[in-house]
N, C-alpha and C positions, 0 to 999 in steps of 0.2 A: 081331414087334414091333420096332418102330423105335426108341424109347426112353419115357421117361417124365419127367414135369415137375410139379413143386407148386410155387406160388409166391402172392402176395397180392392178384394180380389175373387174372380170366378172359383179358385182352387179354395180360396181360402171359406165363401159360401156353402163350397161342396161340404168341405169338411163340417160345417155345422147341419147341414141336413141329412148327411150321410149317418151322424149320429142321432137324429132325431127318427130316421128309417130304422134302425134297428131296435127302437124304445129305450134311447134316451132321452132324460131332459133339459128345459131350456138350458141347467146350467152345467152340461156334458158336453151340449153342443156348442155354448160359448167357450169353456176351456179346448175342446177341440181344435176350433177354430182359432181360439189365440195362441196356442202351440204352433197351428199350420202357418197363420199369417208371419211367426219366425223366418218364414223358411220362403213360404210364397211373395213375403212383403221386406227383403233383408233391408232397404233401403229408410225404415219408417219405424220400423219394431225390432226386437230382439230379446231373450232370454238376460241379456244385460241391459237392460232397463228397466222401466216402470210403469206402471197405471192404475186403474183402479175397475171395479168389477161393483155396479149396480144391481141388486139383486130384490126381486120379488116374489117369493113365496105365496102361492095363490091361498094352499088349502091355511096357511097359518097366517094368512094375512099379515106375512110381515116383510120387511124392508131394510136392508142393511145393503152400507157402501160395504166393501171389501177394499180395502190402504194400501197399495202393498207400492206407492211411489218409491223413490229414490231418498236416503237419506244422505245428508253430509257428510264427510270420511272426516277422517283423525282423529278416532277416541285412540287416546294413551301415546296421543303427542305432546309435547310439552309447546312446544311453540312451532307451530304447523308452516312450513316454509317452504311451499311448493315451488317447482320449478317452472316456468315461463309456460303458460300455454301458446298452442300454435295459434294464430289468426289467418280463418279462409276466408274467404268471400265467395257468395254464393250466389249468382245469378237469376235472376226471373226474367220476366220477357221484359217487364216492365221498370222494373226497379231491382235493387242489394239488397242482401243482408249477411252481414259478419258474423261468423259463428267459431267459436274457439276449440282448439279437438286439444291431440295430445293424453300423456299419461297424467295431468295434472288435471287434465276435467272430469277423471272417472269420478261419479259418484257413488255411493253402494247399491247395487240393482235390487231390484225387486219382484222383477217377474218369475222367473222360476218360484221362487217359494209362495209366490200370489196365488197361481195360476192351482199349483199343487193343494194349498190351503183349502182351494174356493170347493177344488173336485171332491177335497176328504172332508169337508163341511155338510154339499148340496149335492154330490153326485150322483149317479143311480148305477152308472158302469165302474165295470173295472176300468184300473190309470193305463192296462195294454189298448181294451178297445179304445180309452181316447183320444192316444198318442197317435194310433195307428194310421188316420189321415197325414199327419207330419213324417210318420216314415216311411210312408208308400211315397211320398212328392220327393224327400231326402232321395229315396231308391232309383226313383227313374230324374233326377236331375228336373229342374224348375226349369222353362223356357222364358227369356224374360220377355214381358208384354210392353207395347209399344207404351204405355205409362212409365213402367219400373225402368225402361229405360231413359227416358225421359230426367226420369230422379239419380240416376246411375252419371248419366252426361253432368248432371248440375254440380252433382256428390263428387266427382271424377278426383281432386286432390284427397279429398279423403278417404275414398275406397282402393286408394294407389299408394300413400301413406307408409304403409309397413310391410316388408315382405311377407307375412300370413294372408296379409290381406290383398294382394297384387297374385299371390295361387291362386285365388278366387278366381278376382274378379279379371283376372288379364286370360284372354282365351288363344291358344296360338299367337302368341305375340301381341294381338288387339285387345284395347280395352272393351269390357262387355258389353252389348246395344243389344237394340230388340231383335228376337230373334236367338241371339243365341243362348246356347243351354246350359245350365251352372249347375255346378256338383259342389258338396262340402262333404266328404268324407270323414272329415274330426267330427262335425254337428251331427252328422247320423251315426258316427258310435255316441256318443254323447247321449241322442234322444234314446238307444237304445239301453245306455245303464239309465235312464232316467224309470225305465219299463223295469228291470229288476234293481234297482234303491241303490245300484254303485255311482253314479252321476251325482253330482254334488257341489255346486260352487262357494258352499257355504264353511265349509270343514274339508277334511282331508286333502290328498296328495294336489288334486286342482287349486282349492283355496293357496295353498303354501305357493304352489308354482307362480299363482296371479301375485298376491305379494311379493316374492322373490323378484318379479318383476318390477313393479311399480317402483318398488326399492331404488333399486338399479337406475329408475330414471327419477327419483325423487319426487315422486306421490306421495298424495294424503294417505290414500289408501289402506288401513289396516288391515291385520288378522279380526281382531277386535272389533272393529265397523261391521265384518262377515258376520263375524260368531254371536254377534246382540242382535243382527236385524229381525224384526219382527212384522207379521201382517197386522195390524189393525181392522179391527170390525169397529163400523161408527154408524149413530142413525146419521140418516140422509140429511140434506138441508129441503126443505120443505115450503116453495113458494107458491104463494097463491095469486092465479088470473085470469079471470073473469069467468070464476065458475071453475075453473081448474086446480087439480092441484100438480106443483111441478117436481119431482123429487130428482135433486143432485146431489153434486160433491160439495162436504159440507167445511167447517175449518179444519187444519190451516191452509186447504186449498184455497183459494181465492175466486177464481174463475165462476161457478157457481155463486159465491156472493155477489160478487159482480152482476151477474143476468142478473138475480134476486134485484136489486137497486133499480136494474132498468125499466125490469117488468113494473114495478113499484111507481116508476115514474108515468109510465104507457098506460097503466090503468086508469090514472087521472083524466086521459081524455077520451074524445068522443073519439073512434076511428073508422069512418064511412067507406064503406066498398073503392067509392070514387078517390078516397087517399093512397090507395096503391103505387099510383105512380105520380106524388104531386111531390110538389117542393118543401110543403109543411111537412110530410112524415119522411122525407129524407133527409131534410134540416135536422130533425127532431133525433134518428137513429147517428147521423153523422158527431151530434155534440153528444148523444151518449157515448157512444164508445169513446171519442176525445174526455169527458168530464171522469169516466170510469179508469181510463188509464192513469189520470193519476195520482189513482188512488193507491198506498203500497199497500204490498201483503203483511210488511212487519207491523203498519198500523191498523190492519184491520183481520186479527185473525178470527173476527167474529164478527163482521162485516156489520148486520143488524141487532146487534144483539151485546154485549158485555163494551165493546170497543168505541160505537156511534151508538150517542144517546136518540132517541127520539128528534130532539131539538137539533141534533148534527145531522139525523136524517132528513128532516124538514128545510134546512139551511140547503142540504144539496137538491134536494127536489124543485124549493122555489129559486136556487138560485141558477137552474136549467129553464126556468118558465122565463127567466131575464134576459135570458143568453138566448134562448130561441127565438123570444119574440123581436129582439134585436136584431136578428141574422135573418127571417123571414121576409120575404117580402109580401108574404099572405099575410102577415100578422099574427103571426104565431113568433224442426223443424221438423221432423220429420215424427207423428204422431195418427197414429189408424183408427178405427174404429169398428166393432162389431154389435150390431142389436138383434137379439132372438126373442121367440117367444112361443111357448109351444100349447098344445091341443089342452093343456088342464089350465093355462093362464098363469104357468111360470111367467117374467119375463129377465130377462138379463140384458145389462148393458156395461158392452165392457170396451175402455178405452187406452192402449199402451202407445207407448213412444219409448224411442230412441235415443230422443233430440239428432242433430244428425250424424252420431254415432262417432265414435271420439278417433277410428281411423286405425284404433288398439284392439287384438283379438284376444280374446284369454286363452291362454297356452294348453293345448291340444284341444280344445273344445271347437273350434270355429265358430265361435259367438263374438259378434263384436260388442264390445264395453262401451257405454252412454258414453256422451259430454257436456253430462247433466251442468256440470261444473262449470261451465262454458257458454250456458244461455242466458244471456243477460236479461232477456224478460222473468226469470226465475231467480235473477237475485237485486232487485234495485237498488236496495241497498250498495253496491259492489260486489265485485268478484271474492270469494274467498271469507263474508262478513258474518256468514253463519258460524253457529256454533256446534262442532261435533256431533255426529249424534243426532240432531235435529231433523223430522220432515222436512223436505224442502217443497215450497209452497209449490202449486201448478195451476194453470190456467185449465186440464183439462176435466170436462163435464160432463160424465155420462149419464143423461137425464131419462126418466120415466114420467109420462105423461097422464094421470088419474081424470076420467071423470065420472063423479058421482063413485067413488070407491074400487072403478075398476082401471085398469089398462088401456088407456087409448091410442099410447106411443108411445115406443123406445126408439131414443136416437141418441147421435149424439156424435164428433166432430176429431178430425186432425187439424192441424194447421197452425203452432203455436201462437204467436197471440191475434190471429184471425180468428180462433176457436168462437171465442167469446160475440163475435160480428156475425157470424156464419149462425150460430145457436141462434143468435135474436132473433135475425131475421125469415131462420126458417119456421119458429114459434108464432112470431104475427103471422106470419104466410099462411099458416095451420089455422089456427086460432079466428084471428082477427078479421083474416081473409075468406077462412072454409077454402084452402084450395087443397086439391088431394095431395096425395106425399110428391108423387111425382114434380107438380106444377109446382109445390111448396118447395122443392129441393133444388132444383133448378134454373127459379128465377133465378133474373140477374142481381149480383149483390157489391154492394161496397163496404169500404172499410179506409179507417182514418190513422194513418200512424205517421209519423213525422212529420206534422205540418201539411199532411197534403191527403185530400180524401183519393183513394184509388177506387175506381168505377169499373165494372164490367160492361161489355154494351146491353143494349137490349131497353134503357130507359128511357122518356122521350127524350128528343132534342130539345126541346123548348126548357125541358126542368132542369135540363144538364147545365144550359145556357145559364140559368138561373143562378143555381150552384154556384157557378164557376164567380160570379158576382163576387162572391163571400167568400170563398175557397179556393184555395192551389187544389187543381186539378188534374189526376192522371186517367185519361179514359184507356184502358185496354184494349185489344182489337176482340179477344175472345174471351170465354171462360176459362178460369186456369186454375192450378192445386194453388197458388199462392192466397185463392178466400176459402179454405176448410175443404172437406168432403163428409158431409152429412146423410150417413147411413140410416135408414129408420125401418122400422114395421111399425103395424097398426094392428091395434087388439083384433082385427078382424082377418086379420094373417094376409093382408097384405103389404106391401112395403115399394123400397125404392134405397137404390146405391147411388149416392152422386157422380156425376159423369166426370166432372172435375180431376177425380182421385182414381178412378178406374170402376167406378162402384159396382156391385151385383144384386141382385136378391132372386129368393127363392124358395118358393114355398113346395113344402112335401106334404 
């Protein structure tokens, strides 16, 4: 075995074991693959956005995030006075959510220089064989799959938006659905100067064009924001559960602190096989994510450690054993993911997003620009409250699972602020439960946002009944991308894509 790969599209799997066939490693074939999922996944990622890339070094035993999220624009404005962003609404089957596009939510991307960093850091190939998955799929056009279009229908005001972006995605007159076949011809010259070093969003004649623009419509956006950004290399955050250790995204992302807190809280207790589906451990998961939420990222850019002393971690642990025992009656948007790991025990875990992409292409590239600027679970604070320059926090986690010093899982989640529900619960699934990836990915899951826990089916009647006691309740009819898609392998090169998001895996 050569290695193995889950990620959220068939195309976008190939490409990481297509490079893993011809003696690359894990961290050729995860850049691989997050160049493809560009092109395979436009709806979720993009060369204008951000994430972050997990890495593990077998023979040097070591461990480093890769940063390369999104920063806040307006260095070398004097008082930053953006213009109005749009407000879309976005549908689920079951519930909304309001997401803000426009030239006023670009933030400064970060993938292209991430993805590039990671190759000339850990690669083993040359950056032609790694591209090369991305412009074979550019070349013969992407079909879109009954998923992507799914996200396409939901996206539909924002993928219609601007006329760059209606070349796209409007085919013969119709807007794009499944099934039909999409071309971007600016993106494949684009990925091809990306092969000989002319591609470049960072400087020259593209930089100018993107600001020239933003200008024009009264963006933050600088030259300046382009020409400072930088990848950071940081160690991981480093939580430990029950005999594990769990390596994530450490500050000022948040999202990783977060699980860290919860895991912190779950290890306090007993959890018997038979609490799988009882009403104690879905009390107990439903007021973590409710007590985590609101927690902000400007108060905790160091979740356990410089920000919450001891005695503030203790105050929120006992005062969830108050809140659950109370509420018992036992007594007690758009963001992908890729995890590899290959034949020497590299592994990589790498997660970008879009958000759901601001609707704005950047001029002759066909890459559509974030509206990082736009997601309100990334700024609590308010819209616009950061300060130039600055990381902007993120909820997302792409985690490596150790035990006893070696690799036991990479996974790791889309789904903005589902990510953090979706991670927990496939951790105890794993963990607590011993169920394989597949059964650990799949159960059904919930998750708590605005007052109302949303439920997938699948748990009993009796518990739900329960639930509903203490909680506003939305039970779904099916599984859907709105709880995460949690990609993983296992040290043992096998794995599982979740069904939710489109997922794949695939071992070579």
């Amino acid at each position: 075995m050569k290695g193995a790969a889950a990620s959220g599209h068939p195309l976008t799997t190939k490409a990481a074991t297509d490079i893993l066939s011809i003696g690359g490693n894990a961290f050729d074939a995860a850049v691989a693959a997050g160049f493809a999922s560009t092109v395979t996944e436009p709806t979720l990622t993009s060369l204008g956005g951000g994430g972050f890339l997990l890495a593990h070094e077998k023979k040097q035993q070591r461990d480093i995030l890769f940063d390369f999220f999104v920063n806040t624009p307006g260095l070398g404005t004097r008082e930053p006075q953006p213009s109005e962003m749009i407000p879309v609404s976005i549908q689920f089957p079951a519930c909304e959510q309001v997401f803000h596009v426009g030239h006023a939510s670009f933030a400064v991307p970060g993938t292209l220089k991430g993805l590039l960093h990671v190759h000339r850091k850990l690669g083993r190939l040359s950056l032609a064989e790694v591209i090369a998955p991305a412009l074979q799929y550019l070349d013969a056009g992407i079909e879109t799959s009954a998923l992507q279009g799914n996200f396409l229908g939901m996206l539909k005001p924002i993928f219609t938006l601007t006329p760059g972006c209606r070349d796209i995605y409007i085919c013969d007159g119709k807007y794009a659905r499944a099934g039909d076949r999409l071309y971007n011809a600016d993106l494949k010259k684009f990925f091809e100067g990306i092969v000989t070093g002319e591609s470049d969003l960072y400087s020259g004649s593209t930089a100018e064009r993107l600001i020239e623009e933003v200008e024009q419509h009264n963006g933050l956006l600088t030259m300046r924001d382009l020409q400072s950004y930088e990848v950071i290399e940081r160690e991981p955050l480093r939580a430990s559960y029950r005999g594990r250790e769990i390596l994530t995204n450490p500050s000022p992302s948040f999202g990783g602190s977060l699980l860290e807190l919860c895991l912190k809280y779950l290890e306090r207790l007993d959890i018997a096989p038979e609490d799988r589906d009882s009403e104690k451990l879905l009390t107990v998961l439903v007021e973590l994510i409710r007590g985590t939420s609101s927690l902000k990222p400007d108060r905790q850019s160091d979740l356990l450690g410089q920000i919450f002393s001891d005695k503030d971690i203790g105050f929120f642990l006992n005062n969830m054993d108050q809140i659950i025992n109370g509420k018992s009656a036992v007594s007690t948007q758009g963001t992908t993911h890729i995890s590899v790991i290959d034949s020497e025990g590299n592994a990589a875990s790498l997660t970008t997003s879009n958000g759901t992409g601001s609707g704005c292409l950047i001029p002759g590239t066909g890459i559509m620009i974030n509206n990082m600027m736009g997601e309100d679970d990334l700024h609590p604070g308010g819209f616009f409250s950061s300060t130039p320059g600055r990381r902007v926090s993120s909820m997302m986690m792409p985690a490596i699972v150790k035990l006893g010093g070696q690799v036991d899982a990479v996974l790791g989640s889309g789904g903005s602020k589902r990510i953090r529900s979706a991670m927990l619960q496939v951790i105890v699934n794993l963990i607590d439960f011993r169920l394989d990836l597949k059964e650990a990915v799949e159960s059904p899951r919930i998750h708590f946002e605005d007052g109302i826990v949303q439920a997938e089916p699948g748990k009993s009647i009796a518990v739900i009944e329960k639930i509903a006691r203490n909680y506003k309740l939305n039970s779904w009819d099916g599984k859907n991308m709105y709880f995460g898609g949690v990609h993983c392998v296992s040290g043992k090169l096998d794995g599982w894509g979740d069904s939710r998001r489109g997922g794949t895996f695939a071992a070579i």
